[in-house]
C-alpha positions in Angstrom: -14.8 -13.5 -2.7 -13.6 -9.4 -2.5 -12.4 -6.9 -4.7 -8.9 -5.7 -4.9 -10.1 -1.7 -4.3 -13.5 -2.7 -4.9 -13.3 -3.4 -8.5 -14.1 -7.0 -10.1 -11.0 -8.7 -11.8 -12.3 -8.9 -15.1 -12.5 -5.2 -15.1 -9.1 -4.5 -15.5 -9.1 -6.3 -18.7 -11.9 -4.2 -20.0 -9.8 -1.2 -19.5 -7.0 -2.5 -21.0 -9.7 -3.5 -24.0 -11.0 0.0 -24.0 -8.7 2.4 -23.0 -6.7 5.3 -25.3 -2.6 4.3 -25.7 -1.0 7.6 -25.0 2.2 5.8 -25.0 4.0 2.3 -25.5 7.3 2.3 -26.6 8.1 -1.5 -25.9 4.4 -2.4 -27.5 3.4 -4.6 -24.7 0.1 -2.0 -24.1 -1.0 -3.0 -28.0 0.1 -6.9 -27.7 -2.4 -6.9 -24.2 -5.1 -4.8 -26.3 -5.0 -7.7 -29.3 -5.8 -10.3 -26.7 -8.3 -8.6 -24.9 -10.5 -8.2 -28.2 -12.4 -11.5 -27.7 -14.7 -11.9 -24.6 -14.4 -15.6 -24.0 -17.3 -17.2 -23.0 -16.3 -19.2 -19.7 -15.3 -15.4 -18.3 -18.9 -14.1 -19.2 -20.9 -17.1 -17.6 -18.7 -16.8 -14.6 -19.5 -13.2 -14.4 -23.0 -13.5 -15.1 -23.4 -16.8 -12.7 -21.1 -14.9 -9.7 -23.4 -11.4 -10.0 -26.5 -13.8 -9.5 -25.5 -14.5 -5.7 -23.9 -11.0 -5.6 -26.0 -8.5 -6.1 -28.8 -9.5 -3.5 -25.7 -9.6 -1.0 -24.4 -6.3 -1.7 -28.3 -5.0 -1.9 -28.7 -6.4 1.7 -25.0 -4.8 3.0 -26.2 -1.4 1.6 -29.7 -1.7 3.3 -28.0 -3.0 6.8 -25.8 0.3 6.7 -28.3 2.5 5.9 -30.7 1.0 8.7 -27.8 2.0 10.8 -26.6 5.2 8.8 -23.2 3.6 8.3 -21.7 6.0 5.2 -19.0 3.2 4.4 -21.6 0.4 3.4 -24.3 2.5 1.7 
């Protein structure tokens, strides 16, 4: 597992679902919008199922660099 630049896959698709076109003159912003719409629902039991083994590890990295005062973990 990791992040690229500690951000979960998945939420680059949200911010293409979300975001506010400013501009996009070949379209392909819109087209990636329309097929962002849908949450499927093998992507939300995958993000569900992978923040249940998550979340205590990150909880136990943050409490090991705060032990130690390690800025970078906490």
């Amino acid at each position: 597992p990791g992040h690229p630049l500690g951000f979960h896959s998945p939420a680059y698709v949200g911010e293409v679902a979300l975001c506010q076109v400013l501009a996009d003159p070949t379209g392909e912003l819109t087209a990636l919008r329309t097929a962002t719409r849908a949450y499927p629902p093998a992507l939300r039991a995958a993000v569900v199922e992978n923040a249940r083994w998550e979340a205590p590890f990150v909880l136990a990295a943050a409490r090991k660099g705060a032990r130690s005062a390690d800025t970078a973990y906490v």
